[in-house]
N, C-alpha and C positions, 0 to 999 in steps of 0.2 A: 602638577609636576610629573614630567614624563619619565615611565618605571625603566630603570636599565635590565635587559635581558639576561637570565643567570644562565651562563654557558653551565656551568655547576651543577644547573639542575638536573636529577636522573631524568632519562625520555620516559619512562614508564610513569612520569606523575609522585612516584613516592616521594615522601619529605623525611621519610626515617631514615636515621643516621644509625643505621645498625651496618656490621662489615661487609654482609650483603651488598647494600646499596651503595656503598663506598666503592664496590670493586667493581667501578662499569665498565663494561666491554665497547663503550665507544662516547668521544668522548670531542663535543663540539669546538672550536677553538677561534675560528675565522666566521664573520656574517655572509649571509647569501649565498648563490651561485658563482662560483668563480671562473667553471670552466666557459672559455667561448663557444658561441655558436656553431661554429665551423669543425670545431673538433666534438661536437655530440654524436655517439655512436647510434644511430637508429635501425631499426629492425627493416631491412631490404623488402620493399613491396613485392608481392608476391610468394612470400617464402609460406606463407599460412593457407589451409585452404578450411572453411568451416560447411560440413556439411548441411546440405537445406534441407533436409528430411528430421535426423536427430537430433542437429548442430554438435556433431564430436567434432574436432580440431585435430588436423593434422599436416605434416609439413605436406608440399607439394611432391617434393622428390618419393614420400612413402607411396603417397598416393598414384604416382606414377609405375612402379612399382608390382600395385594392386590391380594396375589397367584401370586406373578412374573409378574404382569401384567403393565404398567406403566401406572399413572393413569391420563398423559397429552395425550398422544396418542393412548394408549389400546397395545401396543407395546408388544409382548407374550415373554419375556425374555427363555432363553435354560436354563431349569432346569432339574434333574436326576431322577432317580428313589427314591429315597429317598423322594421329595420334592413329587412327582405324589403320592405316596403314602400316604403319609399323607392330602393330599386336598382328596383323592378318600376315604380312607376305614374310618371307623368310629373310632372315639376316636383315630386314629393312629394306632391300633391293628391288625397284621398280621403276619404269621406267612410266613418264606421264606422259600421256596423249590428249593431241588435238588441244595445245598453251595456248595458240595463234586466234582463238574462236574468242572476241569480246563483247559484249552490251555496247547497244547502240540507241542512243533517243532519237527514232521515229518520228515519233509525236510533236515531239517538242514538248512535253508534258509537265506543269509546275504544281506541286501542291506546295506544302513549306516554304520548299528552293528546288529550282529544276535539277529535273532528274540526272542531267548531262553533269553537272554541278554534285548533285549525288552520288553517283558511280567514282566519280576522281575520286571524292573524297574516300568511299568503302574499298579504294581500290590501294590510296593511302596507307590505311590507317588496317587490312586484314592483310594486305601482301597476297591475295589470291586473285585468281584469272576471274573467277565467275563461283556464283554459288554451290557448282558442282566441279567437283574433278575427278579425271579418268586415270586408272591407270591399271599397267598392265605386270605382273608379278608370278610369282608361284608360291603357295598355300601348300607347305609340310609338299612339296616339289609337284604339285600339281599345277600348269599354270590356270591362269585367272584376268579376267579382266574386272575391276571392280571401279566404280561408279559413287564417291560418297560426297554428300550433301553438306555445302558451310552453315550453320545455322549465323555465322556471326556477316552472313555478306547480304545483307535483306534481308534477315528471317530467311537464308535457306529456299527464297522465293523462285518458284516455276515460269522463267523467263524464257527467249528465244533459243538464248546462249546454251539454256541447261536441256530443251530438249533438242536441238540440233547435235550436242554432243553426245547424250545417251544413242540419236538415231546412228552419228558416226560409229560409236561403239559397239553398236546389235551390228554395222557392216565388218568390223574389224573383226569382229568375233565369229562372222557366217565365212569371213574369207581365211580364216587360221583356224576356224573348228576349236575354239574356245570358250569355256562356262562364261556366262554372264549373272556378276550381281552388283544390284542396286542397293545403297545405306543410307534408307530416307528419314530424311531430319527437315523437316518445311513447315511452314505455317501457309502455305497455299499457293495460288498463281499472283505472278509482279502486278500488280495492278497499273505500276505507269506504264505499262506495256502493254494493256488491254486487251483487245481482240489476238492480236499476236502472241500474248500468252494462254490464252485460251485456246489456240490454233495447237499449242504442244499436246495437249492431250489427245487426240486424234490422231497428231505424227506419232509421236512415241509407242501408243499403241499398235499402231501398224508396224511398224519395225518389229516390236516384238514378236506382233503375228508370224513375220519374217522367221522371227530366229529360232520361233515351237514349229517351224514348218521344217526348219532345217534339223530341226530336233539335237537343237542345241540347250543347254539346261541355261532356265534363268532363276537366280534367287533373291528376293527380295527381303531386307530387313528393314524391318522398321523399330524405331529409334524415337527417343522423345524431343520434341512433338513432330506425330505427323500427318497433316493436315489437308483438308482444300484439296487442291486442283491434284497432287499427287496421289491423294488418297483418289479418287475419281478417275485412275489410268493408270501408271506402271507399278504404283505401291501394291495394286490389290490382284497382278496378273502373272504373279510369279508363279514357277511350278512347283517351288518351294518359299512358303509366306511366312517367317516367324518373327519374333518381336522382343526386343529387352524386357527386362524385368520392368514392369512399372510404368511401361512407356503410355504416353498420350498420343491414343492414336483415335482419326474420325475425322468427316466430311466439315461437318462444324460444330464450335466446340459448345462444349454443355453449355455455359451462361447463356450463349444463344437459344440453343432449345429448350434450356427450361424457360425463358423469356415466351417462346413459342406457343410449348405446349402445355403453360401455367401448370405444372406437375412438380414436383418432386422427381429427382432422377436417382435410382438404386447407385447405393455403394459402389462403390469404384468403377463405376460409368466411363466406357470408353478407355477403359486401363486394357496393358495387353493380359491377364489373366481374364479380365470380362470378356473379351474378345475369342482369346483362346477357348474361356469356357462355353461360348456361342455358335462357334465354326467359322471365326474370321481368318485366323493362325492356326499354322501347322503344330507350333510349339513357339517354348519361350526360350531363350537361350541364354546364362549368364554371359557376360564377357571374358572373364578368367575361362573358359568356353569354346570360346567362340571358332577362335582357329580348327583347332582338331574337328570342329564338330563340322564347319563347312568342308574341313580334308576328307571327313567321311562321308557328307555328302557328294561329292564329287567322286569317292571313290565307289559309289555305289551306282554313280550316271553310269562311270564309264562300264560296268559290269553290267 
């Protein structure tokens, strides 16, 4: 015989009829879920950010706020050019150079799905030109042309697109006599772009040669992760090199070399304080930081 449900029953499990348990604060009347589907109020994707270092939780809005930083453990969340931008140039005001310059498959190259087939869709789905964007601003009224890397458009990969624009950029900068910096965020050179990608790092460097002949200041930061083929040319040519807190920075990364050189690798291998404490970086910079500190580097170029 099937038992009928005692809506009666207290929720806490007690069966004592003392005044207590008589006087419940809630009190069942109807079976099931009544509300529809359509009307269930659910938490808006996006609204929560959990950090991957501590895991403390916080909304996204606080978090932006802090300039991506978390504010339990200082933890430098991976944000874009967009977001670099707006902490760096003043009022948020700049203007972006050299849109017209896209990826183009050469090759004809297919590993998964062809690359040509790849690019629409990154080009879909991030809203940007190419894994780097330029642009040009003024830093606490200093101006600037700054250079920062998508990590979400290929891994932030060192393709044709991205050093044809840094080269544009060392020209733009030797023709208006303007600092140049770079915010390297990459996992290395595009590989479906092969030889041609591997041809940037020789352009890039040359330009730069350009613009310490013009003895125009370049500063490089580096950002987590930053890798490969950047690491190996403009990340490590700056006249000023420094590095977020924490960042993953190196040619290739540790599982490879420890696979390499069957060792054990020290403690924070490849972090920017092991770096810094080696002679890689100038220094390390928080975010909350960052602005004032490149306005007083620039104000000490120009003196």
């Amino acid at each position: 015989m099937r038992k009928e449900e005692d809506f009666d029953a207290p929720l806490s499990g007690d069966d004592g009829d003392s005044g207590e348990t008589k006087r419940r604060w809630f009190k069942r009347k109807k079976k099931g879920i009544l509300t529809a589907t359509k009307d269930k109020a659910d938490a808006p994707e996006g609204l929560w950010v959990k950090c991957p270092s501590c895991k403390f939780t916080c909304t996204i809005s606080e978090l932006k706020e802090l300039k991506y930083v978390c504010p339990k453990c200082g933890y430098h969340h991976r944000i874009g050019s967009e977001e670099y931008f707006e902490i760096l140039f003043d009022d948020n005001e700049y203007e972006e150079l050299f849109i017209n310059i896209i990826s183009k498959d050469y090759l004809g190259f297919v590993d998964l799905k062809p690359y040509s087939k790849r690019l629409e869709d990154t080009y879909a789905k991030t809203n940007l030109h190419d894994s780097i964007t330029v642009a040009h601003g003024k830093v606490n009224k200093h101006d600037m042309v700054v250079a920062c890397m998508d990590f979400e458009f290929i891994g932030g990969s060192l393709g044709s697109v991205m050093g044809e624009k840094i080269s544009r950029a060392c020209d733009y900068c030797m023709k208006h006599n303007i600092p140049f910096m770079i915010i390297n965020k990459s996992g290395g050179a595009r590989m479906m772009e092969s030889a041609f990608s591997l041809m940037q790092l020789a352009k890039t460097s040359g330009k730069l040669s350009q613009l310490a002949d013009a003895k125009i200041p370049y500063i490089s930061l580096c950002t987590d992760p930053t890798f490969g083929g950047t690491t190996a040319s403009f990340a490590m040519l700056g006249d000023i090199i420094c590095g977020e807190p924490g960042a993953l920075i190196g040619f290739a990364g540790p599982r490879v070399i420890k696979e390499t050189i069957k060792k054990d690798l020290p403690d924070g291998f490849q972090r920017s304080e092991f770096l810094l404490e080696h002679g890689f970086l100038d220094f390390i910079v928080n975010r909350n930081e960052l602005k004032d500190t490149i306005a007083n580097l620039l104000q000490l170029f120009k003196n």
